[in-house]
C-alpha positions in Angstrom: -22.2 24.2 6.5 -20.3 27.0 5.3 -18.2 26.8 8.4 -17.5 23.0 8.6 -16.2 23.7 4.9 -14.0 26.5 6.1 -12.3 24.0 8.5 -12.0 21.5 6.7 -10.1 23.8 3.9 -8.0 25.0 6.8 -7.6 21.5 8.4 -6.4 20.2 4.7 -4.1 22.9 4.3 -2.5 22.9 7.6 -1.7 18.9 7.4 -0.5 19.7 3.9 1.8 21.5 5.0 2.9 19.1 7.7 3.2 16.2 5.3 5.6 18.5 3.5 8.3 19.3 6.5 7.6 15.3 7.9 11.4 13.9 8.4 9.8 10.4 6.8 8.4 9.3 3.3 9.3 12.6 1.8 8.6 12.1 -1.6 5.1 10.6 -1.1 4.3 12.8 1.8 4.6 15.5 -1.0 2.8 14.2 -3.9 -0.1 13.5 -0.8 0.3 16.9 0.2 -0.2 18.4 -3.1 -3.3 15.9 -3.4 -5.1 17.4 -0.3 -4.3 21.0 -1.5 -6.5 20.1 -4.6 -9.0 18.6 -2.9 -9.0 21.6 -0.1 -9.0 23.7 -3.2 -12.3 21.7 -4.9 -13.8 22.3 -1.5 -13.3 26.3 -1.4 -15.9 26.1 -4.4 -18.2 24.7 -2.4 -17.7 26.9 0.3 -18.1 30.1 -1.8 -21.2 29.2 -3.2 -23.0 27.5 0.2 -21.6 30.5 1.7 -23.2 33.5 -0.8 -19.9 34.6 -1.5 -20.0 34.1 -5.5 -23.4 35.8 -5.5 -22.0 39.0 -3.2 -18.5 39.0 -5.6 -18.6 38.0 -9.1 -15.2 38.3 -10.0 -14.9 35.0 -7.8 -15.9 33.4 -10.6 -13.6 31.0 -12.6 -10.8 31.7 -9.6 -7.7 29.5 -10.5 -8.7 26.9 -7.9 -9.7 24.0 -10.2 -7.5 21.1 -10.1 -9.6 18.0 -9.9 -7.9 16.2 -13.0 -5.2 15.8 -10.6 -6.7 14.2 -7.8 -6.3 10.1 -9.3 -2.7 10.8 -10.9 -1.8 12.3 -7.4 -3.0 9.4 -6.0 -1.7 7.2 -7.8 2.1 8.6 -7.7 1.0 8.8 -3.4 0.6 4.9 -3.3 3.8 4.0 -6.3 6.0 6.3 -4.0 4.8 4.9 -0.8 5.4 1.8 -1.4 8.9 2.5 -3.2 11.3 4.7 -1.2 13.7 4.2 -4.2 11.1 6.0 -6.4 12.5 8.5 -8.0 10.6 11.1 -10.9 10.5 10.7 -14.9 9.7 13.0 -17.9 7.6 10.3 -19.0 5.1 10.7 -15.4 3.8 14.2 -17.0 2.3 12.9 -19.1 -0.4 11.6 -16.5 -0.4 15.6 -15.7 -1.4 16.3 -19.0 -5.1 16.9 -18.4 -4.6 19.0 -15.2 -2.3 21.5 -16.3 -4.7 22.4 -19.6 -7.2 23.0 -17.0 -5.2 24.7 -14.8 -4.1 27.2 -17.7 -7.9 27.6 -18.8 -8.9 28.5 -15.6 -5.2 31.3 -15.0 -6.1 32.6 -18.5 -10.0 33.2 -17.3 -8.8 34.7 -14.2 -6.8 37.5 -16.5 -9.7 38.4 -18.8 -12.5 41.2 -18.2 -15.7 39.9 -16.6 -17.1 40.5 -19.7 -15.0 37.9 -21.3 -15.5 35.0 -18.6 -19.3 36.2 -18.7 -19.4 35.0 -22.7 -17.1 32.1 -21.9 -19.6 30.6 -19.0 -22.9 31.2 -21.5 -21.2 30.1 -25.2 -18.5 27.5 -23.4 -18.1 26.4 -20.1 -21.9 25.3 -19.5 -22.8 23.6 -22.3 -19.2 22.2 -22.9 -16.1 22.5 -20.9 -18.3 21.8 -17.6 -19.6 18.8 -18.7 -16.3 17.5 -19.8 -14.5 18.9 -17.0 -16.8 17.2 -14.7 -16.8 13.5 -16.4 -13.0 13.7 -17.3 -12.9 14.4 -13.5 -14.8 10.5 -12.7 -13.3 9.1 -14.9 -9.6 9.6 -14.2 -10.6 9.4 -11.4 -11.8 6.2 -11.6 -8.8 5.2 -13.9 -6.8 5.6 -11.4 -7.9 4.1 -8.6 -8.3 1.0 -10.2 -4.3 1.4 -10.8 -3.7 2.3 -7.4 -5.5 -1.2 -6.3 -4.2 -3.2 -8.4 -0.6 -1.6 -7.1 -1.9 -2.5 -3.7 -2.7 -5.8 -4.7 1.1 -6.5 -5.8 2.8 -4.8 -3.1 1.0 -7.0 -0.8 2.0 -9.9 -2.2 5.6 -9.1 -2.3 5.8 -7.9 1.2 5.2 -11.4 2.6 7.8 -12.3 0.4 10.3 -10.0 1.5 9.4 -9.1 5.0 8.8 -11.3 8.4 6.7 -8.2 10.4 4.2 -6.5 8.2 1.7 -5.5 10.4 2.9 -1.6 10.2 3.4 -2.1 6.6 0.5 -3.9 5.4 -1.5 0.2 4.4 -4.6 -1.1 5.3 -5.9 2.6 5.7 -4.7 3.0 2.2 -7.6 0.6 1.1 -9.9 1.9 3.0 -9.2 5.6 1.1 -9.4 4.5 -2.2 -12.7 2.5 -0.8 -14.3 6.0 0.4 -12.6 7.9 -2.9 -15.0 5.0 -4.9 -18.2 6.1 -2.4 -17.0 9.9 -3.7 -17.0 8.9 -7.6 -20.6 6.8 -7.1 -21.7 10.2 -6.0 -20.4 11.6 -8.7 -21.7 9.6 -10.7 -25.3 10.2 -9.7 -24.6 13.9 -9.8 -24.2 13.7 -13.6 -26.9 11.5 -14.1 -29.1 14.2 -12.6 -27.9 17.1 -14.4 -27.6 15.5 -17.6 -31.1 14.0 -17.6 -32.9 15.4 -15.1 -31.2 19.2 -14.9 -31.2 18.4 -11.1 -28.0 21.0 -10.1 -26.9 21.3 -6.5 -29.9 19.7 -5.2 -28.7 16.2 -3.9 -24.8 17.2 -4.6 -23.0 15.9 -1.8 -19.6 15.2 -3.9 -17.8 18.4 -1.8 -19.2 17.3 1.8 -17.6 13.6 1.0 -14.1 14.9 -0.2 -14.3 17.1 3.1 -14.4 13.9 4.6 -11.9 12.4 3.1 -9.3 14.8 3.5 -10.1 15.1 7.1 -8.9 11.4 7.4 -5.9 11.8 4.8 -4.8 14.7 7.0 -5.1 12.1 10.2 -3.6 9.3 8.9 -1.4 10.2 6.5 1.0 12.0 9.1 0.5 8.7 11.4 2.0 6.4 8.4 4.9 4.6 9.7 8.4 5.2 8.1 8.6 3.3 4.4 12.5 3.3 4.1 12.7 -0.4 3.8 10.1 -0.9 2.0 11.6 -1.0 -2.4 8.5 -2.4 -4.4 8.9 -0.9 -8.1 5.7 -2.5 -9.6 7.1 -1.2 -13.2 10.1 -3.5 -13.2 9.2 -7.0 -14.8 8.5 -9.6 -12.2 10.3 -13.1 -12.9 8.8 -15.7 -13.9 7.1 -17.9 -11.0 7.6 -21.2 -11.0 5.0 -23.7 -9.9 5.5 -24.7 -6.6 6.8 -28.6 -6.0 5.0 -29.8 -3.0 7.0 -30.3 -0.3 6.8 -32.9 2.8 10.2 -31.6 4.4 8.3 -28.8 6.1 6.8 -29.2 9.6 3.4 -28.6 9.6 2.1 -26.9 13.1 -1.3 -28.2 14.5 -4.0 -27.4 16.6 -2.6 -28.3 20.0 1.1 -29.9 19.3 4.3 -28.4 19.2 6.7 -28.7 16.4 10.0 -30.7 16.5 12.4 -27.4 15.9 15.6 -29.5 15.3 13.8 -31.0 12.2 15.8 -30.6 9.2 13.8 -28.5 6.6 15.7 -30.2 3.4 14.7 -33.8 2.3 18.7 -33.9 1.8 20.0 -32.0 4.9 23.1 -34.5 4.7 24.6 -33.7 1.7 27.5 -31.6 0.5 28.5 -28.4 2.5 25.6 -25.6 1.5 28.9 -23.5 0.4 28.7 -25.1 -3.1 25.0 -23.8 -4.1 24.6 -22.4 -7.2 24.1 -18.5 -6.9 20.8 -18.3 -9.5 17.6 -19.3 -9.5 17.5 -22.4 -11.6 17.1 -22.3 -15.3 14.7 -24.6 -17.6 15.3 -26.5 -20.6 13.3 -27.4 -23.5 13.5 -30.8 -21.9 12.7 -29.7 -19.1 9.0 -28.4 -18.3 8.8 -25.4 -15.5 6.7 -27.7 -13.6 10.0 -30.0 -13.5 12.3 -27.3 -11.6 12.7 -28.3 -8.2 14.8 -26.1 -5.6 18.3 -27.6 -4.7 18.1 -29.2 -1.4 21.7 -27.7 -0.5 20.3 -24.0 -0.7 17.2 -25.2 1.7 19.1 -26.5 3.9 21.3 -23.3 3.4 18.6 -21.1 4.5 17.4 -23.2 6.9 20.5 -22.9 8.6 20.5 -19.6 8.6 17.3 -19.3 9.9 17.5 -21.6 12.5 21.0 -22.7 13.8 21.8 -18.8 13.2 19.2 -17.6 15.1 18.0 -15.3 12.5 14.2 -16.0 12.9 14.6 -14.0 16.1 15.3 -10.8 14.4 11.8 -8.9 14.6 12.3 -6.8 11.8 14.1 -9.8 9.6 14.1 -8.9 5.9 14.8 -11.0 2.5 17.6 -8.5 1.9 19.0 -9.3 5.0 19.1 -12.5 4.8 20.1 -12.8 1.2 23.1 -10.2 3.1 23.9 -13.2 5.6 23.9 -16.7 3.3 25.1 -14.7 0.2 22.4 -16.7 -2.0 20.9 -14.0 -4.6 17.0 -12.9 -3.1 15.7 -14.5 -6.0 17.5 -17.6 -5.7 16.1 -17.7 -2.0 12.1 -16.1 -2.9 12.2 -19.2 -5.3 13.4 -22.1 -2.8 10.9 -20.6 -0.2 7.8 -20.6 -2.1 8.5 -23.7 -3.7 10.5 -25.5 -1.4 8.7 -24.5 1.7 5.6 -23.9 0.6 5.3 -20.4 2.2 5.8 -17.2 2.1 9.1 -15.5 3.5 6.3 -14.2 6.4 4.7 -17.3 7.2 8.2 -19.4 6.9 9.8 -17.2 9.4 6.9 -16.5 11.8 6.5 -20.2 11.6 9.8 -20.6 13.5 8.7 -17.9 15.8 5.7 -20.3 16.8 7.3 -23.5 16.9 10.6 -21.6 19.6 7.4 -20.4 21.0 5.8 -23.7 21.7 9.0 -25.4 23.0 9.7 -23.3 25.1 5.5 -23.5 26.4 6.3 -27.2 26.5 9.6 -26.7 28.5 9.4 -27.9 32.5 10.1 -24.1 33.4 7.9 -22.5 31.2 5.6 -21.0 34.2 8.6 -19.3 35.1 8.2 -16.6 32.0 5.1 -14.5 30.7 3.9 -15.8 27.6 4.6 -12.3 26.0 8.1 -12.5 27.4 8.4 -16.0 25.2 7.1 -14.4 22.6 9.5 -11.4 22.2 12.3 -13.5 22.9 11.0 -15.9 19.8 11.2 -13.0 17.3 7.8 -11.3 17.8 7.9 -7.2 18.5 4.0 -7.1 18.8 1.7 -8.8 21.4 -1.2 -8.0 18.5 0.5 -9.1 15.8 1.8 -12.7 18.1 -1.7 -13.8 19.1 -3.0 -13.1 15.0 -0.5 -15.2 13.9 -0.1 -18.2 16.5 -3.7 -18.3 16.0 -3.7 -18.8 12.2 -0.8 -21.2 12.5 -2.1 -23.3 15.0 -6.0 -23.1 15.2 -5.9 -21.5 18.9 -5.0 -18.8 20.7 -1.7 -18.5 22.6 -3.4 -18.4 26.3 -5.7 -21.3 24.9 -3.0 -23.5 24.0 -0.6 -22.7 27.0 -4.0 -23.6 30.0 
């Protein structure tokens, strides 16, 4: 055991270092780097006491390597910076720090004072006080904070099909699945108190440091595999507009099971009307008269973006953005997230991939079409990923692409 520990520490702090010289997501590859040095530094405890080492050198004791309060504000700043790569630091964020540096200076203070001194400290102190709170505080915040970090999740991931037409490398599925084992980590936790404090069970069914081994063996793995976030500006702090409730909408083709889509359809119930040049800039405004429920998009900006989309070509850009298209019809991205979700119906994503699988079933329905491989088709219709084509043609139109073409 004492071995797997010692890798693990050295595994941790060699990815650490990594994350820190990585060319990409500097500022969260930092705050996740200092996050696995804690966690590597948790695990040396472990590692000097399943390997004898405390017993053979006493003056290990209280070594300045305790910095567990940090782990959830770490985290936390890890997933606000990932998913921001305008995120920039503020006095007011030390505060979350608060804890871990008054533990930090208990434990370089310790380190200073005679054996005698830390000997007194552990019997009047540390083990029928500080420990205890040092070891809740640690679940808790803990805790705390990964309930923060999902519920950023939660946000960003609802945004980014609002702003973004490929999200597969974006979506930080891994992500969840850290804070899920992190929660497996804090259950343990959890139990370990329960025995001490009730049953004065200590180190007997502690399995806390052999779980956050595990863990930051897979932060080192995937954390250096995360795909560059530059694009990616989600600032959960700033105040979201207000949503509107969506008007339905019968101007939208619908794609089914087994039938292509007529492309040339116009999107707006009013494609005929005034040049899309005269459409207001802002999203609209309500009245007193006039319930939210009331606001409908303008016709004129549909068909704007519509246009855009389609006669334009833009759909076909894998990588399309809201920003970029907001860039090319000059209509604010608020203006244009409001007339999508409420004119359309959809989501930026499903809106544009949408066109993706209707150019993709003309083209299927087209007299030459055995001519070209269906991924050909498919890359030429906007889509970068064979994985991410069959997902979505499949949730779009009930089958999959090689189903649908026999």
């Amino acid at each position: 055991m004492s071995v797997a520990l010692f890798a693990i520490i050295a595994q941790a702090l060699f990815a650490a270092g990594l994350l820190v010289a990585a060319p990409v997501n500097r500022v969260s590859n930092r705050f996740l780097a200092l996050l696995m040095g804690a966690i590597a530094l948790w695990v040396l405890d472990g590692f000097f006491r399943v390997s004898g080492l405390y017993g053979q050198n006493a003056g290990l004791y209280f070594s300045p390597i305790y910095y567990s309060l940090a782990f959830g504000p770490l985290l936390y700043f890890y997933v606000r910076s990932l998913v921001n790569s305008g995120f920039r630091w503020r006095a007011r964020y030390w505060m979350h720090f608060g804890p871990v540096l008054a533990q930090a200076g208990l434990y370089w203070w310790l380190r200073f004072q005679p054996y005698a001194v830390r000997n007194a400290f552990w019997e009047q102190v540390h083990r029928p006080f500080s420990y205890r709170l040092e070891f809740i505080g640690t679940w808790v915040s803990l805790m705390v904070y990964l309930w923060l970090s999902l519920r950023v999740l939660r946000d960003y991931s609802r945004w980014l099909e609002d702003n973004f037409s490929e999200v597969s490398r974006l979506r930080l599925r891994w992500l969840r699945w850290l804070l899920v084992l992190l929660a497996v980590v804090s259950g343990q936790w959890l139990a370990e108190l329960v025995l001490r404090e009730f049953f004065e069970v200590y180190y007997r069914y502690d399995y806390s440091t052999e779980l956050l081994g595990v863990v930051v063996f897979v932060i080192g793995i995937v954390g250096l595999r995360q795909a560059d976030m530059r694009a990616v500006q989600f600032a959960p702090e700033a105040e979201a507009p207000e949503e509107t409730p969506a008007a339905p909408s019968t101007a939208e083709p619908t794609v089914k099971a087994g039938s292509a889509v007529d492309f040339a359809a116009p999107m707006a119930p009013d494609s005929s009307a005034a040049p899309a040049a005269s459409a207001p800039e802002s999203a609209p405004e309500t009245t007193a008269a006039t319930p939210p429920a009331a606001v409908l998009p303008d016709p004129l900006v549909m068909e704007r973006i519509r246009r855009a989309l389609v006669e334009d070509g833009l759909y076909q850009n894998p990588t399309l953005t809201l920003a970029e298209l907001s860039a090319h019809t000059g209509l604010a991205p608020r203006l244009i997230s409001f007339t999508v979700n409420a004119g359309f119906g959809r989501s930026f994503n499903d809106l544009v991939n949408g066109y993706r699988v209707a150019e993709v079933q003309r083209r299927l329905a087209a007299p030459d079409a055995r001519r070209f491989t269906l991924l050909g088709i498919a890359f030429e219709s906007g889509f970068n990923s064979k994985t991410t084509f069959n997902r979505i043609f499949k949730q779009l139109t009930g089958v999959a692409p090689r189903d649908y073409q026999a």
